[in-house]
MIVOPA-237420 format. One record per residue (C-alpha): residue in three letters; z, y, x negated. Coordinates in Angstrom, 3 decimals. Layout:
residues N
+-----+----------+----------+----------+
:   r :        Z :        Y :        X :
+-----+----------+----------+----------+
: ALA :        Z :        Y :        X :
...
+-----+----------+----------+----------+
***
This chain:
residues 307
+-----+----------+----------+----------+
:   r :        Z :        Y :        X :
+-----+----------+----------+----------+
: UNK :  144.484 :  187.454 : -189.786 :
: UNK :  147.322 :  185.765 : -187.828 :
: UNK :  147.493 :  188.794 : -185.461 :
: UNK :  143.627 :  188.446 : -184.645 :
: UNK :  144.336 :  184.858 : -183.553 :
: UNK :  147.376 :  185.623 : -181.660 :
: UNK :  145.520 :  188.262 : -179.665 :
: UNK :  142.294 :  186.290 : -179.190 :
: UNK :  144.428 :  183.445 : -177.695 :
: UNK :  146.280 :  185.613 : -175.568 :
: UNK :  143.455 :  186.474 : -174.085 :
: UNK :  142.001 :  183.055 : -172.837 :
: UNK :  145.245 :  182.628 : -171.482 :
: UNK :  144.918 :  185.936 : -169.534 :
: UNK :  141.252 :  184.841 : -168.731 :
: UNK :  141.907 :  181.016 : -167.609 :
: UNK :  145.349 :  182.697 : -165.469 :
: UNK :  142.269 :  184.873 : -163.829 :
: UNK :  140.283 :  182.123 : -162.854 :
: UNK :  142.794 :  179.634 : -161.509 :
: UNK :  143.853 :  182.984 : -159.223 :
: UNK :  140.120 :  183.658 : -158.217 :
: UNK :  139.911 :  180.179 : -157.094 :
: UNK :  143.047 :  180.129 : -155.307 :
: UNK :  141.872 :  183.161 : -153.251 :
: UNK :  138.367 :  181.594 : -152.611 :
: UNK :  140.189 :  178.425 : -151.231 :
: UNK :  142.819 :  180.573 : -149.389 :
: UNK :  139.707 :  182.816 : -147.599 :
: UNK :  137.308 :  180.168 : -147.320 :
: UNK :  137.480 :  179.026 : -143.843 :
: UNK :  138.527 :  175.579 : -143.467 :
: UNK :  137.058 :  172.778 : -141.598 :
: UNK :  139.252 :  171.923 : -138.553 :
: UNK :  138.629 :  168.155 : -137.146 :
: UNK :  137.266 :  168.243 : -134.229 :
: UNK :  140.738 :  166.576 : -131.712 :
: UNK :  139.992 :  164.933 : -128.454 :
: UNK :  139.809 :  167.000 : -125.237 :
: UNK :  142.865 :  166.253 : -123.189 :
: UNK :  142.345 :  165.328 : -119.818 :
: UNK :  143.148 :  168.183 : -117.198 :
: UNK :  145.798 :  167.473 : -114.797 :
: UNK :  144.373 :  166.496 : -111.384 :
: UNK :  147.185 :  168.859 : -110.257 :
: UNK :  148.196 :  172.665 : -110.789 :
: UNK :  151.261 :  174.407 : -109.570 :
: UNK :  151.440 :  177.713 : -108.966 :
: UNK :  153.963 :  179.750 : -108.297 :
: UNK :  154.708 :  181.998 : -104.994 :
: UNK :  156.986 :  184.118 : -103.547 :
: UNK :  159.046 :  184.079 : -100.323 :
: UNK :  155.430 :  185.472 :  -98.416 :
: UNK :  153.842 :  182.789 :  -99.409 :
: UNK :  151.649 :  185.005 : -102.636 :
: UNK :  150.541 :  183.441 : -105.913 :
: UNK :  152.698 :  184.825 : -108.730 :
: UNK :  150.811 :  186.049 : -111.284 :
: UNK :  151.825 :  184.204 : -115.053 :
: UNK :  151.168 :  186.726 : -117.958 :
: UNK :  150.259 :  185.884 : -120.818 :
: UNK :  153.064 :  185.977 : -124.168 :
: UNK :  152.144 :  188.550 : -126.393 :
: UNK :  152.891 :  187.654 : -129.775 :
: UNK :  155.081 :  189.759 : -131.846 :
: UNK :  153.306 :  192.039 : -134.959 :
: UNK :  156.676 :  191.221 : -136.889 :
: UNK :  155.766 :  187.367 : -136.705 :
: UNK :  151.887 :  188.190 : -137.536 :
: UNK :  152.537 :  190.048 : -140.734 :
: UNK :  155.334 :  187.355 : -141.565 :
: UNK :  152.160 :  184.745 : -140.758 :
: UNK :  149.931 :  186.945 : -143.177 :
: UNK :  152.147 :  187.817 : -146.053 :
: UNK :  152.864 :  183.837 : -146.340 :
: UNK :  148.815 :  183.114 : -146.586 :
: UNK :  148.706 :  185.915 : -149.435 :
: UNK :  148.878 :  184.125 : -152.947 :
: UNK :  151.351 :  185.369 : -155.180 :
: UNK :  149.619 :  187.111 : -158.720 :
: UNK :  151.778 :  187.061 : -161.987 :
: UNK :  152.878 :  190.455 : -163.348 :
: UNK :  149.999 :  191.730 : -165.950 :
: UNK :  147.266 :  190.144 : -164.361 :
: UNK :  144.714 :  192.313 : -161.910 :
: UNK :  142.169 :  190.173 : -160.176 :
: UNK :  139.085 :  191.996 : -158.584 :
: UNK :  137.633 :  190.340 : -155.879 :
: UNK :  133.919 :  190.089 : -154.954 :
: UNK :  132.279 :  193.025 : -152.936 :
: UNK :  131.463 :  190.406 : -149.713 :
: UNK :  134.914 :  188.528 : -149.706 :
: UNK :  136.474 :  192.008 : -149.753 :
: UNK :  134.538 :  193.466 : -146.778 :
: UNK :  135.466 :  189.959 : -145.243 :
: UNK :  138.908 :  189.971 : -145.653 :
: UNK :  139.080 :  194.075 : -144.605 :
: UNK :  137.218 :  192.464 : -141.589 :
: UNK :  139.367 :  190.196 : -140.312 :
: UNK :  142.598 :  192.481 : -140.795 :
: UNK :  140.677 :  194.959 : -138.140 :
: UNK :  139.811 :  192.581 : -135.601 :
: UNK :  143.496 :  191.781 : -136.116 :
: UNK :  144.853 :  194.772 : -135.421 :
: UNK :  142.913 :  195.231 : -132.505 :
: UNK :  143.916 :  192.076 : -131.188 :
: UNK :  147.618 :  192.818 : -131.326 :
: UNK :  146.541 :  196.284 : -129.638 :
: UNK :  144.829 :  194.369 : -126.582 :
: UNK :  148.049 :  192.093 : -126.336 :
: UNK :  150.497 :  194.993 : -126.392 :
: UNK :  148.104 :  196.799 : -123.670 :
: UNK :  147.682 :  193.890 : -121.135 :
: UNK :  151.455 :  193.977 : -120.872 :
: UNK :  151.682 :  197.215 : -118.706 :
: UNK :  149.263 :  196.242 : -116.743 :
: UNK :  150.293 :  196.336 : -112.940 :
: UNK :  148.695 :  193.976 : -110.789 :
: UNK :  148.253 :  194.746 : -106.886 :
: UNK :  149.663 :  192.925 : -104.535 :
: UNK :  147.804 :  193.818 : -102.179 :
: UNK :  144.493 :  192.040 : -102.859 :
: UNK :  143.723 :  189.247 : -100.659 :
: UNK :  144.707 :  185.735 : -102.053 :
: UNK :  144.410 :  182.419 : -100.347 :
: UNK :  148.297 :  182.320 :  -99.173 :
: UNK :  147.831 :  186.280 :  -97.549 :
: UNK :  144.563 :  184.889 :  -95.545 :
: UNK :  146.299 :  181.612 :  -94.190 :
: UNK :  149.448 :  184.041 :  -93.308 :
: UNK :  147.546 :  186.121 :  -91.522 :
: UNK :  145.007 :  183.448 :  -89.763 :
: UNK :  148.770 :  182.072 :  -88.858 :
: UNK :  149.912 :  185.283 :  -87.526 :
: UNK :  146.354 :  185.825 :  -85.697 :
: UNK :  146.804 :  182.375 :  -83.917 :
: UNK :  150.253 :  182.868 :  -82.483 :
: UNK :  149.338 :  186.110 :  -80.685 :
: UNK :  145.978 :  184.160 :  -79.521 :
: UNK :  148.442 :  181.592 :  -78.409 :
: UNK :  150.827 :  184.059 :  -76.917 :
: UNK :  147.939 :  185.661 :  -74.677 :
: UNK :  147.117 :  182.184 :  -73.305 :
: UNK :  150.137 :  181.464 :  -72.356 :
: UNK :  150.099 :  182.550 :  -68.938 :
: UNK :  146.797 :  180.928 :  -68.009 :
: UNK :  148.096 :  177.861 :  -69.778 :
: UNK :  151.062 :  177.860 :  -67.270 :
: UNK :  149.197 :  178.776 :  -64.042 :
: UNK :  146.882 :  175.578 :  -65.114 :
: UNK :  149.351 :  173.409 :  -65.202 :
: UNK :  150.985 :  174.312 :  -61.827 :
: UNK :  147.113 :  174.586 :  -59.938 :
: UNK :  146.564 :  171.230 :  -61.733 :
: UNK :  149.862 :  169.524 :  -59.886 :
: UNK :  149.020 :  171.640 :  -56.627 :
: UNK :  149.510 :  168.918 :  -53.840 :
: UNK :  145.907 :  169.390 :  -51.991 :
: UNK :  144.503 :  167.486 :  -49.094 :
: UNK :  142.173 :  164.608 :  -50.180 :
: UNK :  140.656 :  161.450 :  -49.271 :
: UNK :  141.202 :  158.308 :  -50.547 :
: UNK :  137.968 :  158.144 :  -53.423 :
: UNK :  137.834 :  154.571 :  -52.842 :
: UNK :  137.093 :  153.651 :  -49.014 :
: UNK :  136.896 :  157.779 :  -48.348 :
: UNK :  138.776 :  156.975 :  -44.899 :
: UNK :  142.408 :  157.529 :  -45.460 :
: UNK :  143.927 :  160.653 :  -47.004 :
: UNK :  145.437 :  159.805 :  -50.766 :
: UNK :  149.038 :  159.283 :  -51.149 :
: UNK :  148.592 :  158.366 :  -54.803 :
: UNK :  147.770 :  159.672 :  -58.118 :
: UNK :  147.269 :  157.843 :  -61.239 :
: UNK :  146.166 :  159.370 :  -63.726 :
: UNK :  144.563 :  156.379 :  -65.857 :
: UNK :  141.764 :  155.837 :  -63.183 :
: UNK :  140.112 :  159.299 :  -63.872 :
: UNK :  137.672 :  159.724 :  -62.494 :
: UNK :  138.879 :  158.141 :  -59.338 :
: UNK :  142.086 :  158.771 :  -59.360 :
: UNK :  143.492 :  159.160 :  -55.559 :
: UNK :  144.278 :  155.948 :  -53.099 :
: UNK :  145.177 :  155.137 :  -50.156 :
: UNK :  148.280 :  153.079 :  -49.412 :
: UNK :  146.192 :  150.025 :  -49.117 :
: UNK :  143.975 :  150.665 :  -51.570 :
: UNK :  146.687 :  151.349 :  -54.323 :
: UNK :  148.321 :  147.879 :  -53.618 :
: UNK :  144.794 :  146.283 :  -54.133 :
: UNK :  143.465 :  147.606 :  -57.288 :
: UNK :  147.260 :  147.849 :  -59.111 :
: UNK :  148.128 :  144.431 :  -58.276 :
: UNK :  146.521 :  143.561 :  -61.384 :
: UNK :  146.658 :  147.143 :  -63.140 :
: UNK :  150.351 :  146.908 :  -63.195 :
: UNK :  150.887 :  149.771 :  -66.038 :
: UNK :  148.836 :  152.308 :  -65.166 :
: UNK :  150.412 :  156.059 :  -64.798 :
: UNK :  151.219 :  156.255 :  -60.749 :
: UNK :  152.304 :  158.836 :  -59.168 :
: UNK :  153.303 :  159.550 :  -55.122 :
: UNK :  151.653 :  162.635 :  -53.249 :
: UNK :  154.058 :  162.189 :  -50.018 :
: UNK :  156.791 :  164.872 :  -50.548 :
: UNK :  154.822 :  167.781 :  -51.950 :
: UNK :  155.113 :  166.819 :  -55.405 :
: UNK :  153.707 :  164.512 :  -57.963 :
: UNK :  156.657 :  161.829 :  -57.748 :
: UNK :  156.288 :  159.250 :  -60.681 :
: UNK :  155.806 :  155.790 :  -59.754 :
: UNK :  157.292 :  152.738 :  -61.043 :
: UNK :  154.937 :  149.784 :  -61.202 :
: UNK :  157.311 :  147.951 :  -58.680 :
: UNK :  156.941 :  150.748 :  -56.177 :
: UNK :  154.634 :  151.308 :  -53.736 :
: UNK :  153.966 :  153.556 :  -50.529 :
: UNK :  153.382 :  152.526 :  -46.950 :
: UNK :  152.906 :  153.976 :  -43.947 :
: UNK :  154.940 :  152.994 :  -40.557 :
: UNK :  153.192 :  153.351 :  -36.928 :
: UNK :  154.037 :  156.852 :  -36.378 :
: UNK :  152.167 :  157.980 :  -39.685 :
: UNK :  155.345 :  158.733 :  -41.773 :
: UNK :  155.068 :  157.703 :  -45.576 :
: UNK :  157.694 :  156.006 :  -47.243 :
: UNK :  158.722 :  153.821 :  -50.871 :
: UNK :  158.980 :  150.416 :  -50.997 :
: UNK :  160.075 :  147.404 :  -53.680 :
: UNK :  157.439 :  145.005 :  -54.391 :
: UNK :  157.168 :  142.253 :  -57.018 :
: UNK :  154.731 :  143.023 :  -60.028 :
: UNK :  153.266 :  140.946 :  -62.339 :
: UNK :  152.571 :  140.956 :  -66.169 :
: UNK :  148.844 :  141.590 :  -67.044 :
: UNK :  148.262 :  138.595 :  -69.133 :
: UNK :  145.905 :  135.990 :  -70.129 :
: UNK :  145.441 :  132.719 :  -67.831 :
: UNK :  143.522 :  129.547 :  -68.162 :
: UNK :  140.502 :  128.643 :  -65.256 :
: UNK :  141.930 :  125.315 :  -64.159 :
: UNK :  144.961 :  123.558 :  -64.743 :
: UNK :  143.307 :  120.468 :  -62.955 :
: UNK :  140.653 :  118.865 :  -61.793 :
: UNK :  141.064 :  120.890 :  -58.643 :
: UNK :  138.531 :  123.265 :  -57.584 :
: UNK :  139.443 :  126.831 :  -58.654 :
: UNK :  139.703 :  128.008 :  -55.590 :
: UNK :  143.145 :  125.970 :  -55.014 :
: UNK :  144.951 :  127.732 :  -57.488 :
: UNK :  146.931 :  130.897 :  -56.665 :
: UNK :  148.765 :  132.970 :  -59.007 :
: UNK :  152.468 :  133.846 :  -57.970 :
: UNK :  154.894 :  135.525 :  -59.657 :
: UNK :  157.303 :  133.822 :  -61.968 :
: UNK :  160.348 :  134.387 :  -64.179 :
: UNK :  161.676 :  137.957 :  -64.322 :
: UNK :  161.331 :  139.747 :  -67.732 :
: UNK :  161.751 :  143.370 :  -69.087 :
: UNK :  158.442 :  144.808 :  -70.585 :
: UNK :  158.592 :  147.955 :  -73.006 :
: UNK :  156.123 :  150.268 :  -74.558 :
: UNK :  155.256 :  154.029 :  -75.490 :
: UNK :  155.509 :  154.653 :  -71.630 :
: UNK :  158.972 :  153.339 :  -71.086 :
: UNK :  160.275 :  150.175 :  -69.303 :
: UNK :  159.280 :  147.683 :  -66.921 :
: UNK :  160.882 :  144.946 :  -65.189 :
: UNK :  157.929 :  142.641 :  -64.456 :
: UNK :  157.109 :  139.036 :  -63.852 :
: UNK :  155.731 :  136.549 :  -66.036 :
: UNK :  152.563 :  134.591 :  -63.639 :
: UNK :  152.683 :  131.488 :  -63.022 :
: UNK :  149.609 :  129.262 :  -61.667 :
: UNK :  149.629 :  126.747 :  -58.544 :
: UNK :  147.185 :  124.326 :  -57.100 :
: UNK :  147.785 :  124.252 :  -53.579 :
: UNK :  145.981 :  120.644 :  -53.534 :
: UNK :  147.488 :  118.910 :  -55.638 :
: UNK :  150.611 :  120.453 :  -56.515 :
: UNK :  150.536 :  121.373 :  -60.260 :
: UNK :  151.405 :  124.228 :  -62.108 :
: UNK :  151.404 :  126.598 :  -65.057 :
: UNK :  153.807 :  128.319 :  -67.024 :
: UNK :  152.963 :  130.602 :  -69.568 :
: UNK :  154.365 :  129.952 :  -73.038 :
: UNK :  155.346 :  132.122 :  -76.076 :
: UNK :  151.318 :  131.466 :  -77.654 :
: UNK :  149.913 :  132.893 :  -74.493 :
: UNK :  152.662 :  135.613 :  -74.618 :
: UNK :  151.385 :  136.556 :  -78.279 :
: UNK :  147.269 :  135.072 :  -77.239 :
: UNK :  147.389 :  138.235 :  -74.524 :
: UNK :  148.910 :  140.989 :  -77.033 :
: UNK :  152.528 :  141.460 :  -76.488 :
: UNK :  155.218 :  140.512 :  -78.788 :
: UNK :  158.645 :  138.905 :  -78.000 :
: UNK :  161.540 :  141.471 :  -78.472 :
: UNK :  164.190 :  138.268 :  -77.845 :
: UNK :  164.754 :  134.847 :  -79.141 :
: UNK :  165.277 :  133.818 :  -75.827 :
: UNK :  161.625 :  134.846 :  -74.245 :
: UNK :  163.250 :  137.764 :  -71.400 :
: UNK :  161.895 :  140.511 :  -73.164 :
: UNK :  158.428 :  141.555 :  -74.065 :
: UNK :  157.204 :  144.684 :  -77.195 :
: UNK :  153.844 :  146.229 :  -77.065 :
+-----+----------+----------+----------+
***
């Protein structure tokens, strides 16, 4: 009698060890719930690598190793006691046969995409933009001759009138009164007396001789052209009436010396400087109608002027 109830209860332990493993295996296959994590934000910039041509390196992917994956599923297989056998259902079977073949071809993708060769010869965005490169410097190598001959017809000394009393022929050039850009001796004196920084340049030798604003060209009685010095004076702003004067009495003259610079170069001008001739009074310009007119002071002492 003893041995019939040592048997029987040997066997509901062997039954309840049976269902705790079935159990374990239905949590281990049942697919479990993964919370849903935030989408990270993708980086508003990529690098990519390239080569010394300029072409996008291709980054392949790391294959992982089948020693690792059967590592990963021998640790996910639960461990059964010696003298129990657990069947499992037909369905989680098939499932679990399943997923070891999808697996397995997995791992047989991976291993494949690693000999793959990829061409280097099909066209990427660094290969079009060294070729358009390469394309434009031979485009810019064939115009290179016209370019030149341009250039040297454009500073071709020509005979032509004066464009502004179209009497005299033009001994000057500047080249910031297109479209009327040749004068006459006269003429130049008139109009750049108060366009003192324009880009001048003399006609009388042959060439295209740069002007400084204190030079100008005149003519002697036997027709010959030659340089001179003159006095020029700051473009600046100037009051109407410095007294009760009519305007007419005031005359502008030049004043103190100063050195003017800007993206052109340097000028030694003059400051103006306002006279009545009626009454005697005059105007000096100070450093607010240095700074009213545009131009900045490159000295504590007021000689030189920034642009």
């Amino acid at each position: 009698m003893s041995s019939l109830q040592d048997a029987e209860a040997h066997l509901e332990e062997m039954e309840k060890a049976a269902l705790s493993m079935i159990k374990e295996l239905n949590a281990t296959l049942s697919p479990k719930k993964k919370r849903k994590s935030k989408p990270k934000p993708k980086p508003l910039v990529r690098w990519r690598k390239r080569d010394k041509d300029g072409n996008i390196v291709a980054q392949r992917r790391k294959s992982p190793s089948s020693n690792s994956c059967a590592k990963r599923v021998r640790s996910s297989t639960p461990s059964v006691p010696e003298g129990v056998s657990v069947q499992m259902p037909d369905d989680q079977e098939e499932g679990l046969e399943n997923a070891l073949k999808e697996l397995e071809s997995l791992l047989s993708v991976s291993h494949d995409d690693t000999d793959v060769v990829i061409d280097a010869s099909t066209p990427t965005t660094a290969s079009d933009w060294k070729t358009r490169n390469i394309f434009s410097s031979e485009r810019w190598k064939e115009a290179r001759q016209q370019l030149v001959d341009n250039m040297l017809r454009a500073n071709c000394i020509k005979p032509q009138l004066c464009q502004r009393c179209l009497k005299k022929d033009a001994t000057i050039r500047c080249a910031e009164c297109m479209p009327m850009q040749y004068y006459c001796c006269d003429c130049d004196i008139s109009h750049h007396q108060s366009q003192a920084l324009h880009n001048r340049a003399s006609r009388i030798h042959g060439f295209h001789k740069p002007l400084p604003p204190t030079v100008v060209v005149k003519d002697d009685a036997d027709g010959h052209y030659s340089h001179h010095i003159c006095v020029r004076i700051l473009p600046m702003e100037m009051p109407d009436h410095i007294c009760e004067c009519p305007p007419e009495s005031l005359n502008v003259v030049p004043g103190r010396p100063i050195v003017f610079i800007n993206m052109k170069g340097r000028y030694d001008l003059n400051l103006p400087e306002l006279r009545c001739g009626s009454c005697c009074a005059s105007w000096k310009p100070e450093l607010k109608d240095v700074q009213v007119s545009g131009y900045w002071p490159a000295t504590i002492i007021f000689t030189h002027f920034m642009m």
